[in-house]
C-alpha positions, 0 to 999 in steps of 0.5 A, spaced: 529 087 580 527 088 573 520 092 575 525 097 580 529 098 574 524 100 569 521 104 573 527 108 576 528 109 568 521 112 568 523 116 573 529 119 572 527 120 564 521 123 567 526 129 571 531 130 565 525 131 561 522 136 566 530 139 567 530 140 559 524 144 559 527 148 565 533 150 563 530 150 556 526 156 558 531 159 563 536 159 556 530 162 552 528 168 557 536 169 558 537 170 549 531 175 549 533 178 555 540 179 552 536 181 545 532 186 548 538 190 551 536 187 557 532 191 559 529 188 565 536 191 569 536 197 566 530 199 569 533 200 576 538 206 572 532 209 569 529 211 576 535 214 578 536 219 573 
């Protein structure tokens, strides 16, 4: 019981870690997105005129 229970920490530790870094780098795309006038969606713009 106490062995599942360590693991299962391990594990959810594991998870919370790798979502950190996900939304770490989703939040990080998102402020030089937005710093550089988002300029990834203005793109579309740009080839219709």
């Amino acid at each position: 019981s106490q062995e599942n229970e360590s693991e299962d920490f391990k594990n959810f530790r594991y998870k919370l870690k790798e979502l950190t870094n996900v939304t770490k780098n989703y939040f990080e795309n998102l402020v030089r997105g937005l710093a550089n006038g988002l300029s990834e969606v203005n793109c579309e713009n740009e080839l219709k005129s």
